[in-house]
C-alpha positions in Angstrom: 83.3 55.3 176.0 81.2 56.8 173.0 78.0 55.3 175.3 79.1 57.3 178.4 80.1 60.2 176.5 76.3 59.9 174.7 74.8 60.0 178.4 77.0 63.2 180.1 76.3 64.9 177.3 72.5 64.5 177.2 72.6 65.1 181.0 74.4 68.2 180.2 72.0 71.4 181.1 72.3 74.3 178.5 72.3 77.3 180.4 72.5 79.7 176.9 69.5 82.2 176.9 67.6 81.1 173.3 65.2 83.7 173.2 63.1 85.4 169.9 62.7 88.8 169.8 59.1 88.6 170.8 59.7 86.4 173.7 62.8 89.0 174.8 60.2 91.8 175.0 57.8 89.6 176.7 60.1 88.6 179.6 61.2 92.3 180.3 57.4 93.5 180.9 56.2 90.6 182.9 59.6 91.4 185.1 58.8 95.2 185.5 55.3 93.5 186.3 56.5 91.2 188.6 58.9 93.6 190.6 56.2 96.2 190.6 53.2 93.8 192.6 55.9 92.5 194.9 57.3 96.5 195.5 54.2 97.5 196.3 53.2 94.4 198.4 56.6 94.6 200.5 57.0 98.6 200.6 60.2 98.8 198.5 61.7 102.0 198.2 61.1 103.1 194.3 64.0 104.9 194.1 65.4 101.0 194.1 63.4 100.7 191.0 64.8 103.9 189.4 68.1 102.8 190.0 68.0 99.7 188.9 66.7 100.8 185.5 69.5 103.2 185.1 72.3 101.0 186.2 70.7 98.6 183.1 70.1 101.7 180.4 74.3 102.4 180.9 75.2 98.3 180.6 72.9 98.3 178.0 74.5 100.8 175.8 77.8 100.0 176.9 77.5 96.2 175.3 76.0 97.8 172.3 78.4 100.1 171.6 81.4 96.9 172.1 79.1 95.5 169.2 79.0 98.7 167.3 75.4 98.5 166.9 73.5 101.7 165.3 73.2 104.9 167.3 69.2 104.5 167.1 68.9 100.9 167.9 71.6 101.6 171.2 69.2 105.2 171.9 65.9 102.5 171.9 67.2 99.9 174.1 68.5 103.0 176.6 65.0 104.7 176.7 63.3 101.3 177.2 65.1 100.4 179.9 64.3 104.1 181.8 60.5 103.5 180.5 60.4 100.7 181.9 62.2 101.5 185.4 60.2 104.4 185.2 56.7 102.4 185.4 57.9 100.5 187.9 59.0 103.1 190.2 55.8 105.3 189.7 53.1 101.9 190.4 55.4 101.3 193.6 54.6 104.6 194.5 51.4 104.7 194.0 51.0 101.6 195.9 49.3 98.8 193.6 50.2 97.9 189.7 46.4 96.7 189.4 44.3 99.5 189.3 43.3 100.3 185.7 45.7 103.0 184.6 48.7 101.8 185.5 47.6 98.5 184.1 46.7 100.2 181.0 50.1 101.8 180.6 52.2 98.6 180.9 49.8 96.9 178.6 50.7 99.7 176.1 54.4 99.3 176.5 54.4 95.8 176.4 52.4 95.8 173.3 54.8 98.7 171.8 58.1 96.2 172.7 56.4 92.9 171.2 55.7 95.2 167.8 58.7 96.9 167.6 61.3 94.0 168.9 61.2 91.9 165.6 61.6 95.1 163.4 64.5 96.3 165.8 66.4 93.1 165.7 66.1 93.0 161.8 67.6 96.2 161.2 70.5 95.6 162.9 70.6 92.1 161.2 70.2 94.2 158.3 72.9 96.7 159.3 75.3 94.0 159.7 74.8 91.8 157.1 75.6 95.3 155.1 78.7 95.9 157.5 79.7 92.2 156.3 79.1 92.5 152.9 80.9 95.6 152.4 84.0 94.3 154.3 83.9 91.2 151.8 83.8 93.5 149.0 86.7 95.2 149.6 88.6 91.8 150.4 87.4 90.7 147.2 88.2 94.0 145.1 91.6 93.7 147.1 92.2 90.3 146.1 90.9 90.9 142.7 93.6 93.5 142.4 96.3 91.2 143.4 95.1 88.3 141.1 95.3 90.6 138.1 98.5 91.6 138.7 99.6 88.4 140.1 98.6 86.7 136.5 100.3 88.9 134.7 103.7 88.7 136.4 103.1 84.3 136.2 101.2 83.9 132.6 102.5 87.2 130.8 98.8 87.8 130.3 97.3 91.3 129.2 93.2 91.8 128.8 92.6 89.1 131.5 89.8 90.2 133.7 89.5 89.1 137.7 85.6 89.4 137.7 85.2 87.6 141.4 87.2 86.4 144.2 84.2 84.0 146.4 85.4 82.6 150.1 84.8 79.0 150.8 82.6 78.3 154.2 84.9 78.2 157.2 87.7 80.3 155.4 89.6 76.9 154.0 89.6 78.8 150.9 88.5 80.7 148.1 87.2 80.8 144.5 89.0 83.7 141.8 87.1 83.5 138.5 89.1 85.1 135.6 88.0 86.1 132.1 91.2 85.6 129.6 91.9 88.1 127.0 90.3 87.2 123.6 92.3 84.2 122.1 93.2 82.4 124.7 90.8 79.2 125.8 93.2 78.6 129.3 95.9 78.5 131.4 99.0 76.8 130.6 99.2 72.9 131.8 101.1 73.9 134.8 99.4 76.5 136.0 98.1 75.2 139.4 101.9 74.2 140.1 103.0 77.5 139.3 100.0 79.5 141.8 100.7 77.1 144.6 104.4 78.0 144.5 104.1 81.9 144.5 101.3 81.9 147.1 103.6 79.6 149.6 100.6 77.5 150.3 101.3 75.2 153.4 101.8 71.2 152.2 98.6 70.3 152.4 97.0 73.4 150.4 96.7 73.5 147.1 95.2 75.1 144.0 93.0 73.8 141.2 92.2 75.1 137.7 89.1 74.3 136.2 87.2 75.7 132.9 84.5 78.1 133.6 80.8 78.2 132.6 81.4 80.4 129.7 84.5 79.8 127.0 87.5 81.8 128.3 87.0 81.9 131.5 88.8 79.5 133.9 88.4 79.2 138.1 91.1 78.9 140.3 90.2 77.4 143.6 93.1 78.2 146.2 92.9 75.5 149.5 94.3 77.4 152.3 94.2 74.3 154.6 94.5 70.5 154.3 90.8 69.9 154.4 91.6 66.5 152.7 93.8 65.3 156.3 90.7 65.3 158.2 88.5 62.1 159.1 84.8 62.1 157.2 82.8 59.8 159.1 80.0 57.8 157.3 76.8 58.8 159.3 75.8 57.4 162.1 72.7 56.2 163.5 69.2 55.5 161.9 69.7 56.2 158.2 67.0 57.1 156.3 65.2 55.2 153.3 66.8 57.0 150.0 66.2 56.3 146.0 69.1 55.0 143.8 67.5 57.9 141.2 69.3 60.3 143.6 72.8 60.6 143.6 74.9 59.1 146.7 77.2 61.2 148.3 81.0 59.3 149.1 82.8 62.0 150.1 83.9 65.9 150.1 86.2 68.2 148.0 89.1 70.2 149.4 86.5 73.0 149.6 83.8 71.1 151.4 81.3 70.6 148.8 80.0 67.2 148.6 81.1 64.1 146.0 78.2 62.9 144.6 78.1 60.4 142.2 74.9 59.6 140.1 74.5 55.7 140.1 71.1 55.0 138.2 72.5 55.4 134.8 76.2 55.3 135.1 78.9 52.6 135.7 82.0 53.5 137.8 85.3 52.4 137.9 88.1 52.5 140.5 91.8 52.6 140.8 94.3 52.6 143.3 97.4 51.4 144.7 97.6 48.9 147.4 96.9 50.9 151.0 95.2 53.5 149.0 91.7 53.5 151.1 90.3 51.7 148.0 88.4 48.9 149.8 86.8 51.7 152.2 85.9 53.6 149.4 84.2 50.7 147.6 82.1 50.0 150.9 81.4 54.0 151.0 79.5 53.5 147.7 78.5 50.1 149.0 77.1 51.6 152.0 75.5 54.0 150.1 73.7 52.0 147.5 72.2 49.6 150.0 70.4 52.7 151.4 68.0 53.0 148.9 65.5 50.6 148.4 65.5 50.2 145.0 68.7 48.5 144.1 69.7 45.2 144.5 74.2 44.6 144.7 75.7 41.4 143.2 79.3 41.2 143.9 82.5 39.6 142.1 85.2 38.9 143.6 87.2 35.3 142.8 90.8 36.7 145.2 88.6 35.5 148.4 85.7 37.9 148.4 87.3 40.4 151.0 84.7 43.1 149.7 81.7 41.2 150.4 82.6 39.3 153.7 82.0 41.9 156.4 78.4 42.7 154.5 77.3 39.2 155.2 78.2 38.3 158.4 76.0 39.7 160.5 73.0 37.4 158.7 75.4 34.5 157.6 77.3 33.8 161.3 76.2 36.1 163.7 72.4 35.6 163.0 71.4 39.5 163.5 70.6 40.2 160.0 67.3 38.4 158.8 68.9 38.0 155.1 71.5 39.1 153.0 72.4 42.7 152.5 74.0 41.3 148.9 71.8 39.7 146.9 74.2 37.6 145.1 78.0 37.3 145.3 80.3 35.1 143.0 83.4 34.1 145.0 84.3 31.9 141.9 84.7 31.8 138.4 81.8 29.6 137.7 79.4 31.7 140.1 80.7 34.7 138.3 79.6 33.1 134.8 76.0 31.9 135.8 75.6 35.8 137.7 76.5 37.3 134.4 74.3 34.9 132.8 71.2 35.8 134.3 72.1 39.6 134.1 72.7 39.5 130.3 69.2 37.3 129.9 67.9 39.4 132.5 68.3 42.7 130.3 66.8 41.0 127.4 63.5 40.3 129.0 63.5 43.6 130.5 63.9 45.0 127.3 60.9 43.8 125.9 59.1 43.0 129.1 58.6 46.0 130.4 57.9 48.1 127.1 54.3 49.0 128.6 56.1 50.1 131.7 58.2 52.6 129.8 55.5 53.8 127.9 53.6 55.2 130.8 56.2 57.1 131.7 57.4 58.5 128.3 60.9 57.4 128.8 63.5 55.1 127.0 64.7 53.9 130.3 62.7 51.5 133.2 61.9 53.5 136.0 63.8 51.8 138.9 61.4 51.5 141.6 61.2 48.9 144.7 59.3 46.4 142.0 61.8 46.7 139.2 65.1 47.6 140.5 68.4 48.2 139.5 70.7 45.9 139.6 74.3 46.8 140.9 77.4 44.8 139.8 80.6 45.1 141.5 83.6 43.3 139.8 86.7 43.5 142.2 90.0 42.7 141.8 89.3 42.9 137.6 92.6 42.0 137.1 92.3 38.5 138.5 89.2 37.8 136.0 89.6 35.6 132.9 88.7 37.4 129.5 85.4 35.2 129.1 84.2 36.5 132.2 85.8 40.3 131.1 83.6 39.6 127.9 80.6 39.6 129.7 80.7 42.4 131.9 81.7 44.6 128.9 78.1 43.3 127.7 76.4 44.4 130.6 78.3 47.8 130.7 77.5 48.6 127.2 73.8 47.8 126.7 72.7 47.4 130.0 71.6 51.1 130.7 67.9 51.2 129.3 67.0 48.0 131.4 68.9 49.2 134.9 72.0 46.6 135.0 75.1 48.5 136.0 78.5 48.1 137.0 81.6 49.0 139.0 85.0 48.3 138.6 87.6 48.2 140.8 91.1 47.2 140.3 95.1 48.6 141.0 95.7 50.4 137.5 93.6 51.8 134.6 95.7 50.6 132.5 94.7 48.1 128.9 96.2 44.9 130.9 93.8 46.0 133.6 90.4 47.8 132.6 88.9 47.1 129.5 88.3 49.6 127.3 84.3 49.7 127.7 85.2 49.6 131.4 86.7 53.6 131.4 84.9 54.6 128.0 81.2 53.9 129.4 81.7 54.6 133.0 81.2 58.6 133.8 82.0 57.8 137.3 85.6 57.6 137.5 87.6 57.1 140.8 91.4 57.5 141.6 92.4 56.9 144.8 95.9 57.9 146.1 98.7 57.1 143.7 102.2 57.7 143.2 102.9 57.7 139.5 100.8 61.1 137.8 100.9 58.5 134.7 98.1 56.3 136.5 96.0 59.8 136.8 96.5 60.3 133.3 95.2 56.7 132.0 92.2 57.4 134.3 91.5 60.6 133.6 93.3 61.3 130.1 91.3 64.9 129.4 93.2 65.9 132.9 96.7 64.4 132.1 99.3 67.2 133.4 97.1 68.8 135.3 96.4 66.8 137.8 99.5 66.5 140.5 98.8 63.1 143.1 100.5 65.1 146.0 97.2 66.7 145.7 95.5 63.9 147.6 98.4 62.3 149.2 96.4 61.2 152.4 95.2 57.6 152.5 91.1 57.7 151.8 91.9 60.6 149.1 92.3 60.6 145.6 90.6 61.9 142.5 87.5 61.9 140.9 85.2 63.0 138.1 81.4 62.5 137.7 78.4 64.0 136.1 77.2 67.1 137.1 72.9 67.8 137.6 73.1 68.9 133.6 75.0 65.6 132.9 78.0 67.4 132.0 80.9 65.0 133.2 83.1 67.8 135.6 87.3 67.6 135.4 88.3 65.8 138.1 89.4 67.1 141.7 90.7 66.0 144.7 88.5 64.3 147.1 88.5 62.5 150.6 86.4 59.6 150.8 84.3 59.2 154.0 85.7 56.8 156.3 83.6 53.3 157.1 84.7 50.8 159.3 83.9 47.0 160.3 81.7 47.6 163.1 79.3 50.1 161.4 79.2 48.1 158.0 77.7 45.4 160.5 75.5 47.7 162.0 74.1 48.8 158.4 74.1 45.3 157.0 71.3 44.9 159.6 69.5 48.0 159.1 69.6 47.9 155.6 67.9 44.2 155.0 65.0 45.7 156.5 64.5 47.7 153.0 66.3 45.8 150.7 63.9 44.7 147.6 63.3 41.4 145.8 64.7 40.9 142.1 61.6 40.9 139.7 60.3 37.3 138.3 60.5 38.9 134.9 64.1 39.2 135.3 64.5 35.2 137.1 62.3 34.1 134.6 65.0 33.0 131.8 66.9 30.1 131.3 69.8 30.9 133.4 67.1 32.1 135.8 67.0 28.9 137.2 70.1 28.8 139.0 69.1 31.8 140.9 67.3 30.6 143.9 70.4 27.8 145.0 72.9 30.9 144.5 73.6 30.8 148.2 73.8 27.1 148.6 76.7 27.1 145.8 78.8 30.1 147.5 78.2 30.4 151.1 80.4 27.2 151.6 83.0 28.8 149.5 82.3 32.3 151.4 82.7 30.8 155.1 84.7 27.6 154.8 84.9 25.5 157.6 82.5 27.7 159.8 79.0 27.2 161.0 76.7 29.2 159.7 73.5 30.7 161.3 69.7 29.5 161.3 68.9 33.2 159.3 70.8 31.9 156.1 68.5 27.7 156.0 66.2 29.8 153.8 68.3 30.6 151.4 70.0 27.3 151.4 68.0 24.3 152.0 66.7 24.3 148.5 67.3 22.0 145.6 70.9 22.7 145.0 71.4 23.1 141.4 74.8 23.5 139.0 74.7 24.1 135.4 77.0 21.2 132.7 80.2 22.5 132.4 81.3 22.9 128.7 84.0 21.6 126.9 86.0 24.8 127.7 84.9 24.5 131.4 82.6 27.0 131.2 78.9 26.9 132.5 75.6 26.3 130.5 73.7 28.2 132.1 71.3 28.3 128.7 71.2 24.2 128.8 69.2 21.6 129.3 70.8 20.3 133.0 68.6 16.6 132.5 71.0 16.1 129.2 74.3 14.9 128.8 76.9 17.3 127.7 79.3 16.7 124.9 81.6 16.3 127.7 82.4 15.3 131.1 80.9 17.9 133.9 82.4 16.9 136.2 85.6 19.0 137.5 87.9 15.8 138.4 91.2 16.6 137.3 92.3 13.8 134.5 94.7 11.7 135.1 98.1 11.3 133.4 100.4 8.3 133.2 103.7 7.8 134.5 103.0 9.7 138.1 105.6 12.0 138.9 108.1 13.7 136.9 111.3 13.9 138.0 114.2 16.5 137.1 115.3 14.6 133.9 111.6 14.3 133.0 110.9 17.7 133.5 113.8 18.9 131.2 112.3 16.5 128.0 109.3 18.2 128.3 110.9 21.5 128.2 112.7 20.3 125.2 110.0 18.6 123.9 107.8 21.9 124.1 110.7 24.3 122.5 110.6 21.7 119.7 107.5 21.7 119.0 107.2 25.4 118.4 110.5 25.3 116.1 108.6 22.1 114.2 104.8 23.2 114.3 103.7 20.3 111.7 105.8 17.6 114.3 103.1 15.5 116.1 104.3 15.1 120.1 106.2 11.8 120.3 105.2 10.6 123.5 103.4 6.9 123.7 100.0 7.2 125.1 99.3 10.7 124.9 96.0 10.6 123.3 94.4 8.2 126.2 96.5 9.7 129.0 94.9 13.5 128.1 91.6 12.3 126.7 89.4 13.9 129.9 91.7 17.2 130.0 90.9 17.5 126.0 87.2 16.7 126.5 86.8 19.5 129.6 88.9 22.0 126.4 87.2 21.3 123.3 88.1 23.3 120.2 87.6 26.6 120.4 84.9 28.8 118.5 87.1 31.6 116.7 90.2 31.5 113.9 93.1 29.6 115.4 97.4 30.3 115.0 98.9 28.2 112.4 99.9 26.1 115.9 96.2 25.3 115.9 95.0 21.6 115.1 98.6 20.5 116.0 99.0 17.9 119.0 99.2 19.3 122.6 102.2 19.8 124.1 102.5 17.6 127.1 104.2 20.4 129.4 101.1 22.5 129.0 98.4 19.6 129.8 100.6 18.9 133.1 101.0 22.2 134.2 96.9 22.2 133.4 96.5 18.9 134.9 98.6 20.0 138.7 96.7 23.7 138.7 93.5 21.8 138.5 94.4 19.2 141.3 95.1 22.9 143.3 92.1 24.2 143.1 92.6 26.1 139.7 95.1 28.6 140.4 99.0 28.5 141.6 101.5 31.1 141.7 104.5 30.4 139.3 106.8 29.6 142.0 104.8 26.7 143.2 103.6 25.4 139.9 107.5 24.5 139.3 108.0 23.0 142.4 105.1 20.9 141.9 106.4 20.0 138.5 109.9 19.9 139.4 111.2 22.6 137.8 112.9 26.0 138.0 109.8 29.5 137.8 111.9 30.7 134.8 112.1 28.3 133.0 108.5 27.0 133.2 107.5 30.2 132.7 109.2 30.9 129.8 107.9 27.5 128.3 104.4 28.2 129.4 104.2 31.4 128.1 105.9 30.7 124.8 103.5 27.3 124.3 100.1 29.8 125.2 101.9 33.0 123.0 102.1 30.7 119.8 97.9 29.6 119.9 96.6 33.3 120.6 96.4 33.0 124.3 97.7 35.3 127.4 97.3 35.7 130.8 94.8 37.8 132.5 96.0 40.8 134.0 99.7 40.3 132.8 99.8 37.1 134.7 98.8 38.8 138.1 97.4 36.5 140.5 96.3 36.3 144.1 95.9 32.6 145.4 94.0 32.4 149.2 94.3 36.1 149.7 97.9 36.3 149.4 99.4 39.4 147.2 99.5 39.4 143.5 102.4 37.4 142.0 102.9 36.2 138.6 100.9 32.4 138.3 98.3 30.6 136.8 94.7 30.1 136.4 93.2 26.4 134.9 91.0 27.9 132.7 94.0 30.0 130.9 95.9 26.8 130.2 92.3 24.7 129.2 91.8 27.7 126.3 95.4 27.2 124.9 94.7 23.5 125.1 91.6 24.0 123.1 93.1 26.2 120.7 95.9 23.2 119.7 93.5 20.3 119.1 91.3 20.7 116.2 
């Protein structure tokens, strides 16, 4: 359909006269020209001619008088018409246009209409641009009247000043800036509530209050129309090749000026509930980045890498693509770790690196360029993450600036449980897509708290945001409506943009976790695409020595170590083995009362024969821990918590609550209680208040491996 459409309509002839003033004056003399040779060829009457040129002297006036042009410019066009008529008539009478006087004359006019057409048509551009301007004026004095009075009746205000009242584009709106009376610095918190109820705005209008350029002055923008219920399409066709030093515009403001959001030296984060337009928005600023070519995006996503997918398949199954748009994503928590690795060893060598670089251009900050670029991290679902990996994104959020690493987060609150604190403190950029609660809004955007009202942005692919401004002033937020992007296009980009996507520098590969780089696609693109076969584009990228860093004794990766030496213990990720197969109800309840004991009775070892051999591999994967431990600490484990550890890692690491008990034949509450209690008493809790998605499925209290192996660690010595 949009193909067919594309055709009719550059079929379509355009039959509107798009003439300059010049070419306007041209056309008339060569007509009077033309009708003259062919009069006086044929023997027309020129009385015909004289007619004709009065019958066009009348419609002319008449259509300038409907457009209440200036008497002079409607007395002009009148007497050209006659002039002209009038030539024509007298050549035909005198038989032939080319003898040399009347030749001479109707060069003279011609030349007179070419000269004086521009001028003419600028005067009465002139004229009504004044016309315009002095209608707006009195609008604005009107509505400047009104405003004063209508503050005054709202706010109880006396000495306010209504200095300006500015239409939007398109008459969605307008602009009223107000200067308050000495000794007062704004409007009350609920000012934009109270506006939008005495104007009657339509749902889907609204008003905003914002501080002005000077102290004591605020601006009220008034929406007179739901801008934000219209559908922004990303752009279409050919994009071209843009700079991450430029800011990327996402999206538009209720009064149609653009969202842009600088991304060379600021992180971002994102919040929003479920069937908010998150996701879209993510691959808006996605889309956007991978325009430039000087940025390179690494992606995190352990909850089944739904961000990333529809970026890659166009080069990982479909074949269209010649690489990856992404250059890295880390579908799991170990990926995640040796990414973060190389970014936090990659900022040191930058650092001192590239001094020389920096020199040259005066500046404490790398210029990003298509040899050095910036490196883009996006952590989704941050909820789902595990503190160590939380740990080092906060170090690439907080030092990472000077040497171009930054990063985006994205998860369903801004809440502590959530977002860490360096998460919202460091990143300028901060996104809230359409919530319910204003007390989200205020966690995001605390400077805005009461202000902001979410029915403001109550369409899916709106929300709120706040950014730096060109002075690096970060603005209040506002409404916005993100653009939309969907599947099909994100395909079509992911093609277009490998074409200009850059190459990480060797300076930055050139560490110790460096090493893992170059197999990064043969570790995750079996995770990414299980099961299906993937296309010739990606054997590049993964027929090449497939390396893994030794797993630690708290099942985390060294990336920093030597992978030809033993580690202090086993690497390998086979669950361990416990005696006595499976538990059954009565088993299940001595363990429960076997763990509630040992909490009452911290100093009482675990009275269970064989426990030291049967948990030996789990306690070797663990280790102790490297920080002050609980009075719990040093104690023997609790055997509830090393089979709950030892069934999560048989399931691939992670189990919602519900199915951990069945497996361990149990009811969810009580387990949980246990579990929790066991975890609470050695300094350990669950990532994002025990929030997790397993396969894709919706967040639901469970369980990672890696929790459970840290409390283990923190009871053995």
């Amino acid at each position: 359909m949009s193909g067919n459409a594309s055709t009719n309509e550059a079929n379509t002839w355009d039959w509107s006269w798009k003439t300059t003033p010049k070419m306007g004056a041209a056309l008339v003399a060569g007509g009077a020209y033309s009708v003259a040779a062919m009069g006086a060829a044929t023997g027309l009457p020129p009385v015909h001619a004289g007619a004709v040129a009065a019958v066009g002297a009348l419609a002319q006036a008449t259509v300038d008088l409907r457009r209440d042009r200036p008497a002079g410019h409607i007395l002009a066009r009148a007497c050209a018409w006659l002039a002209a008529g009038g030539w024509t008539a007298t050549t035909i009478a005198h038989g032939t246009p080319f003898a040399w006087t009347p030749f001479g004359v109707w060069a003279a006019g011609a030349t007179a209409g070419l000269v004086l057409a521009p001028g003419l048509a600028r005067g009465e551009q002139a004229t009504r641009a004044g016309r315009a301007s002095a209608l707006l004026q009195r609008w604005a004095d009107g509505q400047a009247a009104e405003w004063h009075q209508r503050l005054t009746a709202l706010f109880r205000l006396e000495g306010h000043n209504v200095s300006g009242v500015k239409p939007w584009p398109e008459d969605v709106g307008y602009t009223v800036r107000v200067e308050l009376p000495p000794g007062v610095e704004s409007l009350p918190a609920n000012a934009a509530r109270v506006i939008a109820g005495a104007l009657r705005l339509p749902r889907g209008g609204g008003v905003e209050v914002v501080d002005g350029e000077e102290h004591g002055t605020v601006l009220i923008r008034v929406t007179l129309v739901d801008v934000l219920a219209t559908t922004i399409a990303f752009p279409e066709g050919d994009l071209p090749v843009t700079t991450i030093n430029n800011p990327i515009e996402i999206g538009r403001h209720p009064d149609g000026t653009p969202v842009l959001l600088p991304m060379v030296d600021t992180c971002t984060v994102m919040i929003g509930q479920t069937d908010s337009g998150k996701t879209n928005a993510a691959n808006v600023v996605n889309g956007k980045v991978l325009q430039a070519n000087d940025v390179l995006v690494w992606h995190i996503d352990t909850t089944g890498a739904g961000l990333s997918l529809p970026w890659l398949r166009a080069w990982a199954l479909d074949g269209t693509a010649k690489c990856p748009v992404l250059d890295w994503v880390a579908p799991t928590e170990e990926e995640a770790h040796i990414m973060l690795d190389v970014a936090i060893e990659g900022m040191a060598a930058r650092k001192t690196g590239y001094q020389d670089l920096m020199l040259s251009v005066d500046d404490d900050k790398i210029p990003v360029s298509p040899d050095v670029p910036e490196i883009l991290i996006v952590a989704d679902e941050i909820a789902e993450l595990p503190q160590s990996i939380l740990d080092k994104l906060n170090t690439v959020i907080n030092v990472g600036r000077a040497t171009r690493f930054r990063e985006m987060s994205i998860g369903l609150r801004a809440t502590a449980d959530v977002s860490t604190p360096a998460m919202k403190k460091q990143s300028q950029n901060r996104i809230g897509m359409r919530v319910s609660d204003p007390e989200e809004l205020g966690h995001l955007f605390p400077y805005g708290q009461g202000r902001l009202d979410p029915r403001a942005a109550r369409h899916q692919g709106s929300g709120h945001v706040s950014y730096p401004n060109a002075e690096g002033i970060t603005v209040p937020a506002r409404p916005f409506k993100a653009e939309r992007l969907k599947p099909s296009r994100i395909g079509a980009l992911s093609i277009l943009f490998a074409d200009r996507r850059p190459t990480l520098d060797a300076l930055t590969v050139d560490t110790a976790s460096g090493r893992y780089y170059a197999s990064r696609w043969a570790r995750t693109l079996p995770v990414l695409f299980k099961g299906k076969a993937l296309a010739p584009t990606t054997r590049p990228w993964t027929e090449v020595p497939l390396m893994r860093p030794p797993i630690s004794e708290r099942g985390i990766p060294m990336t920093g170590a030597d992978p030809a030496k033993p580690t202090a213990g086993p690497a390998s990720t086979t669950p361990a083995t416990t005696p006595g197969g499976p538990i059954d109800g009565a088993g299940m309840s001595e363990l429960l009362e076997q763990a509630r004991q040992s909490l009452r009775n911290p100093d009482r070892a675990t009275e269970h024969p064989g426990e030291d051999d049967a948990f030996a591999a789990v306690l070797a994967q663990t280790g102790p821990t490297q920080w002050g431990k609980p009075a719990t600490a040093g104690k023997a484990v609790p055997e509830l918590l090393t089979r709950a550890h030892h069934t999560l890692e048989e399931a691939g690491g992670r189990l919602y609550t519900a199915d951990l008990a069945d497996a361990l034949g149990t009811d969810a509450q009580s387990l949980g209680n246990e579990l929790n209690t066991l975890m609470r008493a050695v300094g350990v809790s669950r990532p994002g208040v025990g929030s997790i998605r397993v396969d894709g499925g919706p967040p639901r209290s469970g369980y990672l491996a890696e929790t459970l192996a840290q409390a283990i660690g923190n009871y053995r010595p």
